[in-house]
C-alpha positions as CSV (number, residue, x, y, z in Angstrom):
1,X,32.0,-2.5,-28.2
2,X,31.9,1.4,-27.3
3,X,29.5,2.6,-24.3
4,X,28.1,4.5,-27.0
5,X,26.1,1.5,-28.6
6,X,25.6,0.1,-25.5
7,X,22.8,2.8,-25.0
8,X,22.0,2.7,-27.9
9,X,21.6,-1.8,-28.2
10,X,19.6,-1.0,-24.8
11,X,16.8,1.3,-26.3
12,X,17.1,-1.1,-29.1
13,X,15.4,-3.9,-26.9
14,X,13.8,-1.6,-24.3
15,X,12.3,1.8,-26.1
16,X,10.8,4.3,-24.3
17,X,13.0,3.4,-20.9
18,X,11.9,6.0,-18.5
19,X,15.3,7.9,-16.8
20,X,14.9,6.3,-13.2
21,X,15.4,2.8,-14.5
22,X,18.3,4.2,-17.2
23,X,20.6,5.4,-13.8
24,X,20.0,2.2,-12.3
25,X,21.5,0.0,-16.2
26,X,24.3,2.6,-16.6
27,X,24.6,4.9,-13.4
28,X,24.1,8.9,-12.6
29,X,25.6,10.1,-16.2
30,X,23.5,7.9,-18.8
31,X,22.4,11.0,-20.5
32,X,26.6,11.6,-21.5
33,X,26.2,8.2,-23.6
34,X,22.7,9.4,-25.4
35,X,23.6,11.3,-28.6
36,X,21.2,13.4,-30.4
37,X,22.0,11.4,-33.6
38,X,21.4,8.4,-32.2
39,X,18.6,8.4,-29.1
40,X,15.6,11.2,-28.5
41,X,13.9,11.6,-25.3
42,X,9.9,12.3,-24.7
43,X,8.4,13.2,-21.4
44,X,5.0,11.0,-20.1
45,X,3.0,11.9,-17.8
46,X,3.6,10.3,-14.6
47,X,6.4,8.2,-15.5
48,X,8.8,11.3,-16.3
49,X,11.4,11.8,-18.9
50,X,11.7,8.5,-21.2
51,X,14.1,7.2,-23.9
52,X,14.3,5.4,-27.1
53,X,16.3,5.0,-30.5
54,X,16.1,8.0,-33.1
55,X,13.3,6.1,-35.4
56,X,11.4,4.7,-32.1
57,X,8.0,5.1,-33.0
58,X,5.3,6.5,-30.9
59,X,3.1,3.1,-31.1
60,X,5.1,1.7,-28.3
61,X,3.9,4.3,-26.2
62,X,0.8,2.7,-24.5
63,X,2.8,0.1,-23.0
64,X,5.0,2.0,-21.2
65,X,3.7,2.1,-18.1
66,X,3.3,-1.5,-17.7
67,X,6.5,-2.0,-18.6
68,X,8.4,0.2,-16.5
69,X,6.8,-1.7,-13.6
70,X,8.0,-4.9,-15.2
71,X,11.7,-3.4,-15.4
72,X,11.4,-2.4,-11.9
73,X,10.5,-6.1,-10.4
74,X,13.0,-7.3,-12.0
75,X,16.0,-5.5,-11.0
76,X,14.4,-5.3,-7.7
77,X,13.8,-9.4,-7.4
78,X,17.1,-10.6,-9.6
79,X,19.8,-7.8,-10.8
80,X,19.9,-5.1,-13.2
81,X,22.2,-7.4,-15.0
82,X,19.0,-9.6,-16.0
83,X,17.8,-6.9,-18.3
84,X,20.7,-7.5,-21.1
85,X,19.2,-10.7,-22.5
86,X,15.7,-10.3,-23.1
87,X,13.1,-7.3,-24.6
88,X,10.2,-5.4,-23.4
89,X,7.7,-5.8,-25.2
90,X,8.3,-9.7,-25.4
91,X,7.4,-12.1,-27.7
92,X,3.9,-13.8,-27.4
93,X,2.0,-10.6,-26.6
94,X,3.9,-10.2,-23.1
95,X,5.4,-6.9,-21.5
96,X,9.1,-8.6,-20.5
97,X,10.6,-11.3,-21.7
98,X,14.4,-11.6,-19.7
99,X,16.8,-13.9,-18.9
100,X,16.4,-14.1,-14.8
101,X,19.3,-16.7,-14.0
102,X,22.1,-17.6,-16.8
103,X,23.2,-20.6,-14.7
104,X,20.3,-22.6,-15.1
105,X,19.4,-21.1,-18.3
106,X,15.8,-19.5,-16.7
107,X,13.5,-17.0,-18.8
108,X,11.1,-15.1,-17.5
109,X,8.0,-13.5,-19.2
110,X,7.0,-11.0,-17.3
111,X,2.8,-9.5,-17.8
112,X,1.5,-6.5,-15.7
113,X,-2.1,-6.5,-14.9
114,X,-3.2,-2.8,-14.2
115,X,-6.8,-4.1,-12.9
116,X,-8.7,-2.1,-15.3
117,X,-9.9,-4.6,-17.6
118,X,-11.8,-7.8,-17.1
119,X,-9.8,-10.7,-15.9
120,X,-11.1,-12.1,-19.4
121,X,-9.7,-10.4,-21.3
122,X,-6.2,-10.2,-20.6
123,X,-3.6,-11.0,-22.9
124,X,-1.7,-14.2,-21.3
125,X,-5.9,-15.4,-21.0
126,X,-6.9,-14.9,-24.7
127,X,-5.4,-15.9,-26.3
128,X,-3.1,-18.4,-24.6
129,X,0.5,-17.6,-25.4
130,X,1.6,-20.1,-28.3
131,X,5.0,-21.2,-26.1
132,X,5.8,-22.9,-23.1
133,X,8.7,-24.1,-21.6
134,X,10.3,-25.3,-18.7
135,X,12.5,-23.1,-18.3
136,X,10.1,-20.8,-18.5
137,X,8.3,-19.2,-15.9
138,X,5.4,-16.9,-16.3
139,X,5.2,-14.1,-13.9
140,X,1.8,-12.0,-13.9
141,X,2.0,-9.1,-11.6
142,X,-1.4,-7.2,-10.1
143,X,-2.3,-5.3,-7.0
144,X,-4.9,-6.7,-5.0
145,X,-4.8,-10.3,-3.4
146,X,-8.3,-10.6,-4.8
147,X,-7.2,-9.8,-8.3
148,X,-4.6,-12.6,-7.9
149,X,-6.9,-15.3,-7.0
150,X,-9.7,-14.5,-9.8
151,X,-6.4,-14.7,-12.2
152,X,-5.5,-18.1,-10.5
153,X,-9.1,-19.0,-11.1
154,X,-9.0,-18.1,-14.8
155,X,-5.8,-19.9,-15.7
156,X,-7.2,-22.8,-13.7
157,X,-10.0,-23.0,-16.5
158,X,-7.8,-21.9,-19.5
159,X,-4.2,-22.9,-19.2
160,X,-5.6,-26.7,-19.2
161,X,-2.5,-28.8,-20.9
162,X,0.3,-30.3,-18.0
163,X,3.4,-27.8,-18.7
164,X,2.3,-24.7,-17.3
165,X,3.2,-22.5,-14.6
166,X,3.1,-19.3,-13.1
167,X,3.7,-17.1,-10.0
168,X,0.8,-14.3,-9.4
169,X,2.4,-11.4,-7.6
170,X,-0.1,-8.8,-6.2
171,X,1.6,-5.5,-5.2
172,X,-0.6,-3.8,-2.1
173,X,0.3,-6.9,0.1
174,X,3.5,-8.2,-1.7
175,X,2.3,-11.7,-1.4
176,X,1.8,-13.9,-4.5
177,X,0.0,-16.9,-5.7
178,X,1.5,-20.3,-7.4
179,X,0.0,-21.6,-10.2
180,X,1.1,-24.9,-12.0
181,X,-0.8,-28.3,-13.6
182,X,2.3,-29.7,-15.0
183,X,2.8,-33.9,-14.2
184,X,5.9,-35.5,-16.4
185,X,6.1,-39.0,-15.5
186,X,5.8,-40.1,-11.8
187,X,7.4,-36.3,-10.4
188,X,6.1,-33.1,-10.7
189,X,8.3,-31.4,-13.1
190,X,7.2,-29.6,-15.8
191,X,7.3,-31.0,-19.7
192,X,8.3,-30.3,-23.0
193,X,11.0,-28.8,-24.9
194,X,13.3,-26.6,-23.4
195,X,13.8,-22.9,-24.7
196,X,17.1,-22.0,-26.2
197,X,19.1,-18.6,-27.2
198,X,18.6,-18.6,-30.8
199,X,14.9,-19.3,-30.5
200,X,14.6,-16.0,-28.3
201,X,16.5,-14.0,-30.5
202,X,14.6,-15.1,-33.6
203,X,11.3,-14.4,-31.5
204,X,13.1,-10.9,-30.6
205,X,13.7,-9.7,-33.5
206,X,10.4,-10.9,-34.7
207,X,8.6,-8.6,-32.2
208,X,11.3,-5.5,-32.5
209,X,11.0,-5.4,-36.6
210,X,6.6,-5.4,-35.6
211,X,7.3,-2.4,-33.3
212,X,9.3,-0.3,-36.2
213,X,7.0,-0.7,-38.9
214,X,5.6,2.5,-39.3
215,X,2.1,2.4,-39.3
216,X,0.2,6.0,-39.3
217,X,-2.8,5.4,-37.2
218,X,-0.8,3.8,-34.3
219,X,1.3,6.7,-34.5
220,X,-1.6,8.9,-33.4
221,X,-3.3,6.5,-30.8
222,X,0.7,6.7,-29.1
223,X,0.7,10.5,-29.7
224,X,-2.5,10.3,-26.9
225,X,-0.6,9.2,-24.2
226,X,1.8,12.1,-24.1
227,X,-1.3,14.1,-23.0
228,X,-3.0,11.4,-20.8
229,X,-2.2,11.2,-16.6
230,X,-3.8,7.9,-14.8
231,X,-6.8,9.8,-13.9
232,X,-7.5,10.5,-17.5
233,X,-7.2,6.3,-18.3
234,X,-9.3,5.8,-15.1
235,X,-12.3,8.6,-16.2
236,X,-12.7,7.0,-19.5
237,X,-12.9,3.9,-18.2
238,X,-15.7,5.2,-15.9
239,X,-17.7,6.5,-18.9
240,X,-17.3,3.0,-20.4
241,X,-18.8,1.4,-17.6
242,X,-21.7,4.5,-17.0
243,X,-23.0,5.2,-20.2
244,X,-25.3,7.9,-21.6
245,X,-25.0,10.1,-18.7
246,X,-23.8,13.9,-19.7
247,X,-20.3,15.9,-18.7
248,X,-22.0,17.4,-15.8
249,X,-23.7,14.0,-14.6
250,X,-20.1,12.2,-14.7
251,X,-18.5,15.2,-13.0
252,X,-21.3,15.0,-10.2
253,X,-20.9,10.6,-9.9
254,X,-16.9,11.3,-9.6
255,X,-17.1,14.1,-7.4
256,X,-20.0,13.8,-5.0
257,X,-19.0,9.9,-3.7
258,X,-17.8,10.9,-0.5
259,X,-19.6,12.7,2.3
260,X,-18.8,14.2,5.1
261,X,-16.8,16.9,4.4
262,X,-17.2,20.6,3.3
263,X,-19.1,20.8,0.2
264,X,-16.9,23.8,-1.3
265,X,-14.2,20.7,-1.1
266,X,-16.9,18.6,-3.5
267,X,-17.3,21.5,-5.6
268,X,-13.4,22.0,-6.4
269,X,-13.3,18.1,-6.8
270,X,-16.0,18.8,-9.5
271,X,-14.9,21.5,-11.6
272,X,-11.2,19.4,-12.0
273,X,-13.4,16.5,-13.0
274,X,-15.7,18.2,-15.4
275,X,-12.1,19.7,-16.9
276,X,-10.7,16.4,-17.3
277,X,-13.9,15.2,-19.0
278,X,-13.7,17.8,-21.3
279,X,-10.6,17.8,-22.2
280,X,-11.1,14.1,-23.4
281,X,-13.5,15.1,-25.3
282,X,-12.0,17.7,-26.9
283,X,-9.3,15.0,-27.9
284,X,-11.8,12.8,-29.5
285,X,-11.6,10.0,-26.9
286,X,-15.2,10.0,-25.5
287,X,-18.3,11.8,-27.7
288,X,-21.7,12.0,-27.7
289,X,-24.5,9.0,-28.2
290,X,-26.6,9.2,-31.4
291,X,-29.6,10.4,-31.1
292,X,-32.4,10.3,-30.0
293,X,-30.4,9.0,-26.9
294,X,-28.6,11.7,-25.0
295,X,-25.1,11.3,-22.7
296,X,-21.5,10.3,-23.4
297,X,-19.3,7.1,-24.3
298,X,-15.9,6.3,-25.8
299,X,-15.4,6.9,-28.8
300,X,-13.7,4.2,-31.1
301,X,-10.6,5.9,-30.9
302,X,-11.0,6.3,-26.5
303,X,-11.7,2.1,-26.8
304,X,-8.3,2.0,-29.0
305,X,-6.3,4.0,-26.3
306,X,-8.1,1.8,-23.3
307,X,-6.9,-1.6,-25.1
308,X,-3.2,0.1,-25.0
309,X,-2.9,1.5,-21.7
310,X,-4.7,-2.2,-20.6
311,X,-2.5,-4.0,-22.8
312,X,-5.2,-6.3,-24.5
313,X,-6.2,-6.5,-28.0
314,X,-9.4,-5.1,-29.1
315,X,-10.9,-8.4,-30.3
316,X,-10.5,-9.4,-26.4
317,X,-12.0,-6.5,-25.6
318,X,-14.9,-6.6,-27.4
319,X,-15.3,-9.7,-26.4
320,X,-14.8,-9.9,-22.6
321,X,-15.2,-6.8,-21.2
322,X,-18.5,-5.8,-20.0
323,X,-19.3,-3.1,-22.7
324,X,-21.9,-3.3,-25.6
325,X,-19.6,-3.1,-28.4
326,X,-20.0,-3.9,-32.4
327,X,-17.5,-4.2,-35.3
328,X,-17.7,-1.8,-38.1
329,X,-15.7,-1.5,-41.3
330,X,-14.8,1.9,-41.5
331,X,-13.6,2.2,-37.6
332,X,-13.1,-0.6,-36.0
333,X,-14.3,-1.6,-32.3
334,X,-17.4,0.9,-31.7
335,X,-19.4,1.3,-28.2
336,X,-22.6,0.3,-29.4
337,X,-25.3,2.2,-27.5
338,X,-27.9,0.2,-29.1
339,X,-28.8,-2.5,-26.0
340,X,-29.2,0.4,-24.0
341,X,-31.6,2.2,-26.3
342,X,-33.9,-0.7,-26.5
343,X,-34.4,-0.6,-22.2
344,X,-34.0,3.2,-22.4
345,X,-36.8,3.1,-19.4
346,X,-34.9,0.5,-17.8
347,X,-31.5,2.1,-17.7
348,X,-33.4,5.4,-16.7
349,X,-34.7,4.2,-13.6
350,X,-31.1,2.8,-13.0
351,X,-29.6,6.2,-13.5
352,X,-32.6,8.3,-11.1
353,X,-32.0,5.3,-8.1
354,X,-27.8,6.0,-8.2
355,X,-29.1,9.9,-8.0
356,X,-31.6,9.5,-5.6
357,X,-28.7,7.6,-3.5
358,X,-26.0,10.3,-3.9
359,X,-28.8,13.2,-3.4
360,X,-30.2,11.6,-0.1
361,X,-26.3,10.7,1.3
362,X,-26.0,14.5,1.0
363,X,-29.2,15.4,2.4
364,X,-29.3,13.0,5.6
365,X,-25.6,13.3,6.1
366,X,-24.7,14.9,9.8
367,X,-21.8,16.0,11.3
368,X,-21.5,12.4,13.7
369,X,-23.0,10.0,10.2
370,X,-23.6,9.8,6.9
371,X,-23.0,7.0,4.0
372,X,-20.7,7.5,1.2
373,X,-22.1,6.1,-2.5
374,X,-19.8,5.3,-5.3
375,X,-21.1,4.0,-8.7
376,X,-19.5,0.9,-9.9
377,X,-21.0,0.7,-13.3
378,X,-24.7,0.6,-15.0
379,X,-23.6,-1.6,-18.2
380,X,-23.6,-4.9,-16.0
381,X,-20.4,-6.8,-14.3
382,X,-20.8,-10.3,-15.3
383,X,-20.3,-12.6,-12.4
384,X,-18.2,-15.3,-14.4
385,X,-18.6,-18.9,-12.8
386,X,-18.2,-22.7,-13.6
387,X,-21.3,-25.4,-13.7
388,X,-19.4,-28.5,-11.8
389,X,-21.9,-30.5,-13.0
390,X,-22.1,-30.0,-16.9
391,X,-18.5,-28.3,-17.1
392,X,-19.7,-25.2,-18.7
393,X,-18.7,-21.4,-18.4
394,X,-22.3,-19.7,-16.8
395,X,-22.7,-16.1,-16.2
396,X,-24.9,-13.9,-14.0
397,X,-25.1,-9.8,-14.9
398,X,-26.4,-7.5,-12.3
399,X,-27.9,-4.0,-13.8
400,X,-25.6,-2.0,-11.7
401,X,-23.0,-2.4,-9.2
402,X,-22.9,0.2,-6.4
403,X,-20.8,0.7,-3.7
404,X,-22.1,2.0,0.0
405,X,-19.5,2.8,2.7
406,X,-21.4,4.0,5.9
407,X,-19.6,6.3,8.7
408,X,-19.7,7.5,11.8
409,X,-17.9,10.1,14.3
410,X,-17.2,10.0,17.6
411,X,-17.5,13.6,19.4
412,X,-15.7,15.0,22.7
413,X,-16.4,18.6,24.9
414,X,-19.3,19.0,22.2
415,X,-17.0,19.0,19.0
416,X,-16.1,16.4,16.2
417,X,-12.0,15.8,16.8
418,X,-11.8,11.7,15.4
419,X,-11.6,11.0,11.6
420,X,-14.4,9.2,9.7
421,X,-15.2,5.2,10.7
422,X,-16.1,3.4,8.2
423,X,-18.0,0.5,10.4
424,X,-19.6,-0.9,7.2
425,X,-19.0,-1.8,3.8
426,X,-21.5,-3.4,1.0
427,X,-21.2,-3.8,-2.9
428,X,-25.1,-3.5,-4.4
429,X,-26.1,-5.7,-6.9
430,X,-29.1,-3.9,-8.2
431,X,-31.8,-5.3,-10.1
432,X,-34.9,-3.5,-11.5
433,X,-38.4,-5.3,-11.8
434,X,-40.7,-3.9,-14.1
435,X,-43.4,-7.4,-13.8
436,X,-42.8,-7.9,-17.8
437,X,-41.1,-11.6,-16.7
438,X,-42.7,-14.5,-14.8
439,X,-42.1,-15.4,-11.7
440,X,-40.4,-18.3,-12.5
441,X,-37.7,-16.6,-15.2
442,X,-36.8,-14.8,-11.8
443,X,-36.6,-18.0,-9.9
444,X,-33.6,-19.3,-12.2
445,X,-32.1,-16.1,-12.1
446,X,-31.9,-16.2,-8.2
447,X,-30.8,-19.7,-8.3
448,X,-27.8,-19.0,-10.7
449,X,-26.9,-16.2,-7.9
450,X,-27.8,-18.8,-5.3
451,X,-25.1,-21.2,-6.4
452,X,-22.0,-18.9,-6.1
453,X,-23.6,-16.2,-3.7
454,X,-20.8,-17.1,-0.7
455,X,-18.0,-17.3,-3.2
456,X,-18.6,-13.5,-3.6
457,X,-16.0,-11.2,-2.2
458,X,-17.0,-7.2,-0.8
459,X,-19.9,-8.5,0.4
460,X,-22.3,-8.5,-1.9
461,X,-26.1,-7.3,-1.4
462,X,-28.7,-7.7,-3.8
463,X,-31.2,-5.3,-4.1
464,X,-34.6,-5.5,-5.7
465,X,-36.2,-2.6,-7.6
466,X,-40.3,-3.6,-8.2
467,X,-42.7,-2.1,-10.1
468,X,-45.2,-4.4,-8.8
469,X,-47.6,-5.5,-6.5
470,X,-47.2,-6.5,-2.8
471,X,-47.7,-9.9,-3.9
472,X,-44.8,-9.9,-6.1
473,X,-42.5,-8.7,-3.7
474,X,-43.6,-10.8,-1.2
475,X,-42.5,-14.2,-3.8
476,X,-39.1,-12.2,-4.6
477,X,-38.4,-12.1,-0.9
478,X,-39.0,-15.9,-0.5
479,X,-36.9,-16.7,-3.3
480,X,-34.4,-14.8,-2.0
481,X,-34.3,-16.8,0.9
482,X,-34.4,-20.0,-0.4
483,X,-31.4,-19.2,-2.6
484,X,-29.5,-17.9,0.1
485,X,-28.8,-14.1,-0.7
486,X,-28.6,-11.3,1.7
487,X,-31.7,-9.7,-0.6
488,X,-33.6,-6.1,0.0
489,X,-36.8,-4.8,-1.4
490,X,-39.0,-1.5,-2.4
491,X,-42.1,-1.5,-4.4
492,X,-42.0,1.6,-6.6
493,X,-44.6,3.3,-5.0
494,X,-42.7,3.3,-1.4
495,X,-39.7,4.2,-3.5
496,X,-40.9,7.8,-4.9
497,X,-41.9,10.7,-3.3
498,X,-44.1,13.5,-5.1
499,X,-42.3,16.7,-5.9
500,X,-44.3,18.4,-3.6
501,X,-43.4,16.3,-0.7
502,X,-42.5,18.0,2.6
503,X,-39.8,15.0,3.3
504,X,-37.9,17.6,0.4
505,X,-38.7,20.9,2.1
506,X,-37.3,19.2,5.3
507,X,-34.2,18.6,3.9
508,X,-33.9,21.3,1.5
509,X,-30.8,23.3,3.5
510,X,-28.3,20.5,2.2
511,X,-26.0,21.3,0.2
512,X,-25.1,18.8,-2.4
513,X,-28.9,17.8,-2.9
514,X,-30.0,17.4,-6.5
515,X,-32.6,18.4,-8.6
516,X,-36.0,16.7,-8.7
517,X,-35.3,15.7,-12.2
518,X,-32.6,14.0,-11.8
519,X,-33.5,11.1,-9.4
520,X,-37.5,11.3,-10.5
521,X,-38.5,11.6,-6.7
522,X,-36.5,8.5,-5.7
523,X,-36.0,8.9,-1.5
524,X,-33.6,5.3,-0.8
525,X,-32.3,6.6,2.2
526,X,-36.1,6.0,4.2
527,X,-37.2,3.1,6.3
528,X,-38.4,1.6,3.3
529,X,-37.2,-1.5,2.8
530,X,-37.9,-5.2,3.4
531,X,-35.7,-7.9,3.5
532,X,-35.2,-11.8,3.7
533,X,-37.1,-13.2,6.4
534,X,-38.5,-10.6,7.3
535,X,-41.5,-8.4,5.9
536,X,-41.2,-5.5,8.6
537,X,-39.7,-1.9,7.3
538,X,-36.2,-1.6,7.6
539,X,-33.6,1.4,6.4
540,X,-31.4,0.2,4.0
541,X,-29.0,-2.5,5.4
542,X,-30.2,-1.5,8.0
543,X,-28.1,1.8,8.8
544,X,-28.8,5.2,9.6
545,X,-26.1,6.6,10.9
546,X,-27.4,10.4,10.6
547,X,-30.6,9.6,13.2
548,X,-28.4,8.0,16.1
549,X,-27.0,10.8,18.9
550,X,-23.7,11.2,18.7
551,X,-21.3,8.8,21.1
552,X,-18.8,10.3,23.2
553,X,-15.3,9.7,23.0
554,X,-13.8,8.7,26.3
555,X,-10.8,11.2,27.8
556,X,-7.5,9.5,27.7
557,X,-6.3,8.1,30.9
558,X,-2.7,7.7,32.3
559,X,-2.3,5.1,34.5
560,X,0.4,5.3,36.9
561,X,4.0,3.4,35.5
562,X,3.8,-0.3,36.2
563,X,0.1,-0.5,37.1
């Protein structure tokens, strides 16, 4: 067979191979063996110059980030060598499907998790592949150890019959996770029949002659990611989870999450923000809500693109991920906003307590302390989790998820030199109380929380919102205690300041504050709050970084050699 085809067999089974991986397969001078006639060549942000066949289609775009990380592990972990029997995509919905040893006849089926979607919904979850084999070995590969052990949980519940197993590799640690539930006989060994050559290639070929067929509206959801950087996946996915907030709102969310440093910083981090945002709107992939509500969300085409670059099918999507979302005939997958727009008030008062958070980070911060506050998301993050005692799948959702990072310097001959400390990290599970439930609905709510509260990782904080009487918080707080939850209160009224407060005017030399309409007089940031067990006013968590004096850092010392 001439080196010419061998190119060409390559991209055959592996389109849109980025150049990096190419040198590796075939050495320095690759590009010598790819005729005009025979290969083309397409450049992708981030990944760089990649190529495929002369009728590769552009639908097998959205993948190809996933599996160029696939590629890489497996060169990396076996030999390049292991690349020449298999495809990527692979059959059963996975990103790699190779050969890793020909001795003992060992395939592997390779899925990258990018940690954008809900564990879920991913594709080796739901639904669960139609093959298993033991000589086959399902590797998932993620980033966070944290990732890997919700995944480990998942297949746990899902991947329930005895021939199963898979190794869970997260990337920021290079550690990994075994799973496995097989039991043939009285040894642990893994059943059933064992998969064969020809059943690979007919699976193959099955998958490649899919990926050819040349359908016109996949062509133009691939034809986005030529245009499309990480950032760009990462903002949409944002506006998915933070819904109904405007291009300037979103900018200001992204931009204005970390303190402590110059605001002219903030404001260039904002005006590359607000681009990006408009730029993916300009491309159709997030537009505006219907009205009467105002703000942004994907569009049906942006949730398209998402479920590519995440590598899940819509149906998944829809159902797993933690986004209102209905089914239409004429388009598909839509973002619904129509939960939202029957607790507009509700999500309103969500939206003004993130501001008032972000507005009173920049007005309290000082040079020596301050507390950085990202928004998670405002949709809800269900909190998935198993009844032991009745078997069943529960679920608690939380109206937003915030993150709160407080600092502090240290100082020395009267000027700031060390770098930010971050001395404390909480994720807030908020909850708004408007008083339209009883008591007791809020008493099985807390309990569900109760049951799973120490099983929570980032340590979790839940924070209560009341519009309410004393009385009322004073039953939340005792709930909260009985379930066990690190929980924090504010009634309303010690919540918002008039606009003609002189706690504004004192503060009013900040730069970064914002408007009075946008956070509806909410002041967080005050020795406001109450928490579990006791009733006295507390700031919240109990940090204040900006009203301590600043601590001195002590001068180095040298010792003399050998003391």
């Amino acid at each position: 067979m001439k080196d010419e085809n061998l190119l060409v067999n390559f991209l055959y089974d592996y389109p849109w191979t980025s150049s990096s991986v190419l040198k590796i397969v075939f050495g320095p001078y690759f590009e010598l063996l790819a005729k005009t006639k025979e290969t083309r060549s397409i450049q992708i942000p981030g990944v760089g110059t990649c190529w495929g066949i002369k009728n590769e289609k552009l639908s097998s775009v959205p993948g190809v980030r996933r599996r160029e990380l696939a590629k890489g592990y497996l060169i990396s972990h076996f030999s390049k060598d292991s690349l020449w029997y298999g495809s990527s995509p692979g059959p059963w919905g996975s990103d790699l499907l190779a050969r890793a040893d020909n001795k003992r006849n060992l395939w592997a089926r390779v899925w990258v998790d990018n940690e954008c979607a809900d564990v879920a919904a991913l594709p080796f979850l739901h639904p669960v592949p139609a093959r298993f084999a033991p000589n086959l070995y399902d590797l998932i590969i993620t980033r966070s150890g944290q990732r890997a052990k919700l995944i480990h949980r998942q297949l746990s519940l899902l991947w329930t019959q005895k021939n199963k197993k898979a190794l869970i590799y997260y990337q920021n640690d290079g550690g990994s996770l075994r799973f496995g539930n097989y039991q043939h006989g009285n040894r642990k060994e893994p059943g059933g029949i064992f998969l064969d050559v020809e059943e690979v290639l007919k699976a193959l070929s099955t998958t490649q002659l899919e990926r050819l067929e040349n359908i016109r509206h996949d062509q133009v959801v691939g034809k986005n990611f030529l245009d499309l950087s990480e950032a760009d996946f990462l903002l949409m996915k944002y506006v998915g989870d933070n819904p109904l907030f405007s291009l300037d709102e979103l900018a200001t969310l992204v931009a204005s999450s970390v303190t402590g440093k110059p605001f002219f910083t903030q404001s260039k981090v904002k005006e590359r923000v607000a681009e990006r945002f408009k730029s993916l709107s300009e491309k159709g992939l997030i537009e505006n809500a219907a009205a009467p509500l105002a703000g942004i969300k994907p569009s049906a085409l942006g949730l398209e693109v998402l479920a590519g670059y995440w590598g899940v099918n819509q149906e998944s999507m829809k159902r797993f991920q933690s986004w209102p979302q209905k089914q239409t005939r004429k388009t598909g997958s839509v973002y619904s906003e129509g939960a939202l727009s029957h607790i507009k008030d509700h999500t309103r008062q969500v939206q003004q307590f993130v501001f008032g958070l972000i507005d009173n980070a920049w007005r309290l911060q000082e040079e020596h302390g301050g507390v950085d506050v990202f928004l998670d998301t405002i949709v809800g993050k269900p909190i998935y989790f198993k009844d032991l005692s009745s078997g069943k799948i529960d679920w608690s959702i939380p109206d937003a998820s915030i993150k709160l990072g407080f600092w502090r310097r240290t100082w020395r001959d009267g000027i700031v030199h060390d770098p930010k400390i971050v001395f404390s990290n909480a994720r807030v599970l908020l909850e708004v109380d408007r008083a339209t439930n009883p008591i007791h609905r809020l008493s099985n709510r807390m309990k569900k929380y109760g049951r799973i509260w120490r099983s929570l990782s980032g340590n979790p904080v839940q924070v209560w919102i009341i519009d309410g009487t004393p009385w009322r918080e004073k039953e939340i707080l005792e709930m909260l205690e009985d379930a066990g939850i690190n929980g924090w209160t504010v009634l309303f009224e010690r919540l918002v300041l008039d606009k003609g407060d002189p706690w504004w005017d004192r503060f009013s030399h900040k730069e970064g504050t914002l408007p009075y309409s946008k956070h509806g007089g909410m002041a967080p940031l005050r020795k406001i709050w109450r928490k579990t067990g006791d009733y006295k006013l507390h700031h919240l968590l109990d940090h204040a970084p900006w009203e301590r004096k600043m601590s001195q850092s002590k001068p180095i010392v040298k010792g003399p050699r050998g003391y």
